[in-house]
Backbone and ligand atoms as CSV (ligand in chain L), in Angstrom:
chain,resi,resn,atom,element,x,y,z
A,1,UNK,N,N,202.474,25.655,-183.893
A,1,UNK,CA,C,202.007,25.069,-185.149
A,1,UNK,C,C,202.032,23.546,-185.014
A,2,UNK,N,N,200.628,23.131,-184.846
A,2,UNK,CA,C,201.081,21.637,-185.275
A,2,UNK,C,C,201.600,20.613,-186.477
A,3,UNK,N,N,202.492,19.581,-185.462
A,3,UNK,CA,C,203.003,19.111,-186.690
A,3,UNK,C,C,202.281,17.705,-187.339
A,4,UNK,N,N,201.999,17.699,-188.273
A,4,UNK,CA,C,201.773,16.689,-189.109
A,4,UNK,C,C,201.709,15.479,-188.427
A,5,UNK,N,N,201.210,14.556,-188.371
A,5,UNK,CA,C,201.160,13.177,-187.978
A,5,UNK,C,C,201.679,12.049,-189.289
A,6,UNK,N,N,202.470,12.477,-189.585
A,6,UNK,CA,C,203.039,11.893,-190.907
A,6,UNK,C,C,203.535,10.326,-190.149
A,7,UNK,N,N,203.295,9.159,-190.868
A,7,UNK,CA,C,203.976,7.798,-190.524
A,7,UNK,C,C,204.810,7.358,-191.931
A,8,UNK,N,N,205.765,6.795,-191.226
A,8,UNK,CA,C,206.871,6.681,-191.984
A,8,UNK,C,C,206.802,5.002,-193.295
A,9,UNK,N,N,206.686,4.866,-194.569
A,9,UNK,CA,C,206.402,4.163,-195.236
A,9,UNK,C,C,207.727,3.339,-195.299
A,10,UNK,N,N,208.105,3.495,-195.117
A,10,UNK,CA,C,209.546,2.399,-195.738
A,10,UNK,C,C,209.958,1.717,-194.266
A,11,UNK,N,N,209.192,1.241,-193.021
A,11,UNK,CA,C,209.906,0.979,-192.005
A,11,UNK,C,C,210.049,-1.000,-192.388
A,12,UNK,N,N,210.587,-1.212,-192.055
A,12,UNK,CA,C,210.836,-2.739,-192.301
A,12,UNK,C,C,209.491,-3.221,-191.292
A,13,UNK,N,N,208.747,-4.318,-192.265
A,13,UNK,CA,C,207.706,-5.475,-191.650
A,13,UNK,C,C,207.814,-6.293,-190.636
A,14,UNK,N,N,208.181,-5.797,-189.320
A,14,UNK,CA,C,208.861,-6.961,-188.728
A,14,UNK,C,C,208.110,-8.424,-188.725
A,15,UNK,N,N,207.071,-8.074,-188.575
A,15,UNK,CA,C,206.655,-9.879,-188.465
A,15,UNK,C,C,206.629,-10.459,-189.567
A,16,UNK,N,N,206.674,-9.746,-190.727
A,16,UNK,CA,C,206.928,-10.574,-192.219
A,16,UNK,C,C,208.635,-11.075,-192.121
A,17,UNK,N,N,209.136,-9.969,-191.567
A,17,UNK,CA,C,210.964,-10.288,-191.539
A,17,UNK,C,C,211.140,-11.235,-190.868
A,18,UNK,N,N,210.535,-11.587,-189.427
A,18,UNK,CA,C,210.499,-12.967,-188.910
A,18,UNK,C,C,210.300,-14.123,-189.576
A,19,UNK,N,N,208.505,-13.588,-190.422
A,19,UNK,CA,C,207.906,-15.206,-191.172
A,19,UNK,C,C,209.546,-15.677,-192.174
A,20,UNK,N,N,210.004,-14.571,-192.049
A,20,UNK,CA,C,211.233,-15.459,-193.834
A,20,UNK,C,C,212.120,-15.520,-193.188
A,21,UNK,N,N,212.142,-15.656,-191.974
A,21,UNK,CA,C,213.169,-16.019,-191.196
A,21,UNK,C,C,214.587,-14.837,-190.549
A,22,UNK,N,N,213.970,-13.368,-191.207
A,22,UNK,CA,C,214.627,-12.349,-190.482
A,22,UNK,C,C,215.983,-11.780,-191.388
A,23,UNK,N,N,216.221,-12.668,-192.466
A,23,UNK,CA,C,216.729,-12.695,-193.820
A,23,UNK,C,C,216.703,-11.272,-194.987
A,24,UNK,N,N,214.879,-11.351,-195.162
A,24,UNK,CA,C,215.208,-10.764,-196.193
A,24,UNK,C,C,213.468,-10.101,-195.988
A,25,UNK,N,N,213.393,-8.695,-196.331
A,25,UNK,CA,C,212.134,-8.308,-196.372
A,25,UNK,C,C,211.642,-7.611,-197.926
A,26,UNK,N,N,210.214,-7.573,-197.985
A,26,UNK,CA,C,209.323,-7.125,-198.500
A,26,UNK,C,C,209.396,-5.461,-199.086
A,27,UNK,N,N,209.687,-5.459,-200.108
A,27,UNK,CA,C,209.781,-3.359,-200.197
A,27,UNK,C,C,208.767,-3.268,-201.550
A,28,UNK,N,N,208.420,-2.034,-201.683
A,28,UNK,CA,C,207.094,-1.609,-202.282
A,28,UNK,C,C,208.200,-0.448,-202.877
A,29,UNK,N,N,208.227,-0.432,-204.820
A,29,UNK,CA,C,208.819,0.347,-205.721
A,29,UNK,C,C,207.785,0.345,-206.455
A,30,UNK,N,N,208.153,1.783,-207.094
A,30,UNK,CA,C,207.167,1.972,-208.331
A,30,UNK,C,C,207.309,1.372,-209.100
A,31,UNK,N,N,207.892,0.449,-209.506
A,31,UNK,CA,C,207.854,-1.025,-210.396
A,31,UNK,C,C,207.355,-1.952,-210.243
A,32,UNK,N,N,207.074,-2.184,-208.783
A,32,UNK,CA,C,206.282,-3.216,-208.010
A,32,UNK,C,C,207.031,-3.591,-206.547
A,33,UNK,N,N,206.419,-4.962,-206.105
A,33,UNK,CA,C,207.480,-5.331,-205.105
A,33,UNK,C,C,208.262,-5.980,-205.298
A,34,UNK,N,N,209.487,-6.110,-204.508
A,34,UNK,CA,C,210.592,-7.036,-204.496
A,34,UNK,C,C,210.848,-7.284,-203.098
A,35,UNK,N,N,211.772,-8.704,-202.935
A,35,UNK,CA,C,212.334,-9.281,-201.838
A,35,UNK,C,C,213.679,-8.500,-201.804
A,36,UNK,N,N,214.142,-8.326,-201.004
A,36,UNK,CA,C,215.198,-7.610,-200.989
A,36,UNK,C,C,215.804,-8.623,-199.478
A,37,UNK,N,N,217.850,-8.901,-200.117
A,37,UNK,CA,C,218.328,-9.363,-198.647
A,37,UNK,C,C,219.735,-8.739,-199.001
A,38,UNK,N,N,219.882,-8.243,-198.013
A,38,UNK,CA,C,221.341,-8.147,-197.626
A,38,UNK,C,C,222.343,-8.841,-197.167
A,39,UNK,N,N,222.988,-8.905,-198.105
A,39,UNK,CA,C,224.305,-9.943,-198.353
A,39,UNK,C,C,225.852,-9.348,-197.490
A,40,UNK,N,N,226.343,-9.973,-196.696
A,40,UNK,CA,C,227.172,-9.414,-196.146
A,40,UNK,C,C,228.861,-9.959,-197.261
A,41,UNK,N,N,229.714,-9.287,-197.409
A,41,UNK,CA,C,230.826,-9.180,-198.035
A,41,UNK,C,C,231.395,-10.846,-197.739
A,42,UNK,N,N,231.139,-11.314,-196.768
A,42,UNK,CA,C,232.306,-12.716,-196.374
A,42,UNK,C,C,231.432,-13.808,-197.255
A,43,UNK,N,N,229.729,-13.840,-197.417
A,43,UNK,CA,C,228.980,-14.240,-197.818
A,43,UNK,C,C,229.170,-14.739,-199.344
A,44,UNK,N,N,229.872,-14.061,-199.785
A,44,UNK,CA,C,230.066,-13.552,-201.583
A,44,UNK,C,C,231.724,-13.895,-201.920
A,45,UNK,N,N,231.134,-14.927,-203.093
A,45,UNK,CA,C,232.827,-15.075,-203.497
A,45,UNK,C,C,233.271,-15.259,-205.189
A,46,UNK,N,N,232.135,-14.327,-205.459
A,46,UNK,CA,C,232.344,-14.328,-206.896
A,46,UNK,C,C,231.248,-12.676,-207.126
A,47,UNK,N,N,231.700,-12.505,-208.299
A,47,UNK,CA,C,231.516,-10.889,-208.583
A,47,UNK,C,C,230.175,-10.805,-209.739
A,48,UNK,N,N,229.533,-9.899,-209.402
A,48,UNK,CA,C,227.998,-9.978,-210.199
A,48,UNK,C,C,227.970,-8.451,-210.715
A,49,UNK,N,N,227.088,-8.755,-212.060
A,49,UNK,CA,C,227.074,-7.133,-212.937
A,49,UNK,C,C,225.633,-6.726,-211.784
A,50,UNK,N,N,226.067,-5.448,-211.516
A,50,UNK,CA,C,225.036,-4.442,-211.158
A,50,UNK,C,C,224.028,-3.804,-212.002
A,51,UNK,N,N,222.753,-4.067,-211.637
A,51,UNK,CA,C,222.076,-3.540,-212.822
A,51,UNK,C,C,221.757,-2.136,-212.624
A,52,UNK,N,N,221.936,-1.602,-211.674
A,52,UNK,CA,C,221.964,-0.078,-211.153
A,52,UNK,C,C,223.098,0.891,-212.127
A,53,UNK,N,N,224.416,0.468,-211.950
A,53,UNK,CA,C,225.116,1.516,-212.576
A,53,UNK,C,C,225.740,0.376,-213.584
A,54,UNK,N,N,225.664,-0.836,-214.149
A,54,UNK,CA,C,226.612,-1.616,-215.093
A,54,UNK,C,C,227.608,-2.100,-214.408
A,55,UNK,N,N,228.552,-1.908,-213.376
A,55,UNK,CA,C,229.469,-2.042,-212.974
A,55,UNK,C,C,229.343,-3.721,-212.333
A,56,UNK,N,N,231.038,-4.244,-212.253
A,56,UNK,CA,C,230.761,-5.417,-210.910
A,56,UNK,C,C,230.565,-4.843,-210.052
A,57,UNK,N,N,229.592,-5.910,-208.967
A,57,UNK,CA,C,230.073,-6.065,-207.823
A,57,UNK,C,C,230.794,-6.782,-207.499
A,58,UNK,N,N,231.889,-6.319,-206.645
A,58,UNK,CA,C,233.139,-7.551,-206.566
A,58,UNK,C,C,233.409,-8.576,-205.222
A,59,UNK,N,N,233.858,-9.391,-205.831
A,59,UNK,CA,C,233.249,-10.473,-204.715
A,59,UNK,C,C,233.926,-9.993,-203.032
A,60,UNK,N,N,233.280,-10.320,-202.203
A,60,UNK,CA,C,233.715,-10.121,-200.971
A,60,UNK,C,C,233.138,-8.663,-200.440
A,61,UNK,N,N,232.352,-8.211,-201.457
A,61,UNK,CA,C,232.249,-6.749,-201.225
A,61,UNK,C,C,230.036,-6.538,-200.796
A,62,UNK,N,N,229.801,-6.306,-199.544
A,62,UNK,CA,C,228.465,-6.255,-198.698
A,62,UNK,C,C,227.580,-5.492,-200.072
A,63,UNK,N,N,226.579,-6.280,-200.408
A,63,UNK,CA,C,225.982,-5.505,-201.421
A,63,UNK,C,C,224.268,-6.285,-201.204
A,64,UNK,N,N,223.165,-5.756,-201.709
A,64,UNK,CA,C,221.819,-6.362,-201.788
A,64,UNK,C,C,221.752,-6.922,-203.234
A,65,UNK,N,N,220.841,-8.347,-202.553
A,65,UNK,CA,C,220.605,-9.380,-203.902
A,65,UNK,C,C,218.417,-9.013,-203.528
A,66,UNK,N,N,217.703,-8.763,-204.552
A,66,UNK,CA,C,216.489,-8.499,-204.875
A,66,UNK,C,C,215.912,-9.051,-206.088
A,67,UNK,N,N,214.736,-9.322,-205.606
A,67,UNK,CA,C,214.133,-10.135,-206.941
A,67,UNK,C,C,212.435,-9.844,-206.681
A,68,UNK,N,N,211.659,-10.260,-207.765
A,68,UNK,CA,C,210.206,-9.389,-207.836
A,68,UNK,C,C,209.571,-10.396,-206.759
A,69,UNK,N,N,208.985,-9.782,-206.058
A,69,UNK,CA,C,208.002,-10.359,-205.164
A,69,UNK,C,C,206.679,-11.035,-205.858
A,70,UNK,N,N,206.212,-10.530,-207.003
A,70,UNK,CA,C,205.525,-10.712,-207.395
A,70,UNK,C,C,205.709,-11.726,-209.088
A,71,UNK,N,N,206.799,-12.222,-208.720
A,71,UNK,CA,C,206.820,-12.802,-210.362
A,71,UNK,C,C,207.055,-14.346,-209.737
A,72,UNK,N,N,207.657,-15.829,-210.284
A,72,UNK,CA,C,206.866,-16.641,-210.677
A,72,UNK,C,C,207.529,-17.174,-208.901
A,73,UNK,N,N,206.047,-18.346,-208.121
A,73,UNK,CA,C,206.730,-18.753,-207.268
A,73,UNK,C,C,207.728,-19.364,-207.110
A,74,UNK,N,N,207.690,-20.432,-207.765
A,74,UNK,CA,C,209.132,-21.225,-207.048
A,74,UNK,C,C,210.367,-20.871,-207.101
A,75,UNK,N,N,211.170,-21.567,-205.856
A,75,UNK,CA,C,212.176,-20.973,-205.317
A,75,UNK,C,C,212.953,-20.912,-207.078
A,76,UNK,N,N,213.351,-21.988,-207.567
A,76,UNK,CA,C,214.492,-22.169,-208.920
A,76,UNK,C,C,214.379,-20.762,-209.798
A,77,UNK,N,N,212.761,-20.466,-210.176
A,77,UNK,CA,C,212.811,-19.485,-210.869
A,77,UNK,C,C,212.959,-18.035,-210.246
A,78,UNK,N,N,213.235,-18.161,-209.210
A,78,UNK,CA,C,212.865,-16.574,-208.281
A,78,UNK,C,C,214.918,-16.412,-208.363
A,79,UNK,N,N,215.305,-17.799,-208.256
A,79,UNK,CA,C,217.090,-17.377,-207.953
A,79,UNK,C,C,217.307,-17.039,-209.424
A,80,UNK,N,N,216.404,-17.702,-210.470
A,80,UNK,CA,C,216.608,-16.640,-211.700
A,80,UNK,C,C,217.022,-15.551,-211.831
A,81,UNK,N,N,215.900,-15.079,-211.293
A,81,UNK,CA,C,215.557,-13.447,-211.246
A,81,UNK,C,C,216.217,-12.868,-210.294
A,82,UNK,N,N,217.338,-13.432,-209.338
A,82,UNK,CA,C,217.716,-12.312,-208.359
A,82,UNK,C,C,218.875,-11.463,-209.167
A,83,UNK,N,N,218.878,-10.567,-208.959
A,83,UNK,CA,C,219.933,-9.053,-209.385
A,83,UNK,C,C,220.685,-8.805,-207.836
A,84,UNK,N,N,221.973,-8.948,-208.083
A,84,UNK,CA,C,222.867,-8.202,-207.608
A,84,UNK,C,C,223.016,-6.612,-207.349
A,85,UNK,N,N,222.820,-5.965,-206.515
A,85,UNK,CA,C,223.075,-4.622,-206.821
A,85,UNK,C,C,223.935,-4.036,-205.343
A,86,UNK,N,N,224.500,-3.028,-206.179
A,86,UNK,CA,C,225.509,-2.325,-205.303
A,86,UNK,C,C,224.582,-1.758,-204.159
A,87,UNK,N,N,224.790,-1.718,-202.393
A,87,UNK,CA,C,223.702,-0.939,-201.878
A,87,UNK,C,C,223.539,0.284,-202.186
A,88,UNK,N,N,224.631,1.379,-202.782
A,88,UNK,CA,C,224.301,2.548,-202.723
A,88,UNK,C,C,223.440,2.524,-204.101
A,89,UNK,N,N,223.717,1.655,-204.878
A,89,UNK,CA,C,222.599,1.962,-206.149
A,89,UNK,C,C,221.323,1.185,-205.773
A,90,UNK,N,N,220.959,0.323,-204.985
A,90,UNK,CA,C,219.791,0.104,-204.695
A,90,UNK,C,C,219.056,1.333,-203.623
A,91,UNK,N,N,219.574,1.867,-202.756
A,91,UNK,CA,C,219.351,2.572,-201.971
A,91,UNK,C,C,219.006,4.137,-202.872
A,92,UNK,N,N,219.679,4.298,-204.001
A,92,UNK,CA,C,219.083,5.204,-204.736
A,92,UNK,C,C,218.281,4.864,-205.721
A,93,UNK,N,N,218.127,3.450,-206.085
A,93,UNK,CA,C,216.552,3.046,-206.788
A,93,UNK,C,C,215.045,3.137,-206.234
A,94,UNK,N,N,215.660,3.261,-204.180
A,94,UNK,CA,C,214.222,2.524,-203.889
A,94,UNK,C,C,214.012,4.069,-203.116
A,95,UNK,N,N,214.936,4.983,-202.741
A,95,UNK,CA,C,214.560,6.284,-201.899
A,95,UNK,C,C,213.998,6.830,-202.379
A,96,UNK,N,N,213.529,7.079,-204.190
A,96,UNK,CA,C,212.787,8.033,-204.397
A,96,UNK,C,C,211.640,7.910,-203.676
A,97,UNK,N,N,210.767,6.990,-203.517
A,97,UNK,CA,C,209.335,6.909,-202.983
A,97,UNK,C,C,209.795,7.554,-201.311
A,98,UNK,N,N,210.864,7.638,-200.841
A,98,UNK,CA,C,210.628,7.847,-199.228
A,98,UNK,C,C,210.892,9.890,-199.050
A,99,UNK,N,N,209.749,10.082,-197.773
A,99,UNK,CA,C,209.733,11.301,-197.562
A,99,UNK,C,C,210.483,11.723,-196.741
A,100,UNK,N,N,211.447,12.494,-196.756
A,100,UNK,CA,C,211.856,12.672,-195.484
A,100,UNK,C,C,211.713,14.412,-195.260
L,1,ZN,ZN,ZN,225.995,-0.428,-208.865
């Protein structure tokens, strides 16, 4: 039985991940897009509400900071808009779209 030639949608952009310097990439939600970067725990020294489950995130603790790809350019207003979120609650915001 052949199998499907299925290609996988969620693989990271590499040459976009380069253009931003390898930082932070590009993801496609049914809300729209967002920048998405992963923040490592030593990085972080103060604690942010999660908009995933309400909870902190507490400082020192590896979590993703995301903001709309598509909302206003400049840098001032985009650090507006970044959200804190726990990875396992981002990782269950953005998996629905992925097939496995
Ligand atoms: Zn959370």
């Amino acid at each position: 039985m052949p199998r499907a030639n299925r290609r996988r949608r969620d693989e990271p952009d590499l040459d976009l991940a380069r253009a931003v310097g390898g930082m932070q990439r590009r993801e496609v939600h049914p809300d729209g897009e967002w920048f998405v970067r992963r923040v490592s725990g030593a990085a972080t020294d103060k604690a942010y509400r999660c908009p995933g489950c309400d909870q902190l995130v507490r400082a020192g603790v590896p979590h993703v900071v995301a903001w709309p790809a598509d909302g206003p350019r400049s840098d001032a207003a985009a650090l507006e808009d970044r959200r804190h979120w726990h990875t396992p609650c981002w990782s269950a915001r953005g998996r629905r779209r992925t097939v496995r």
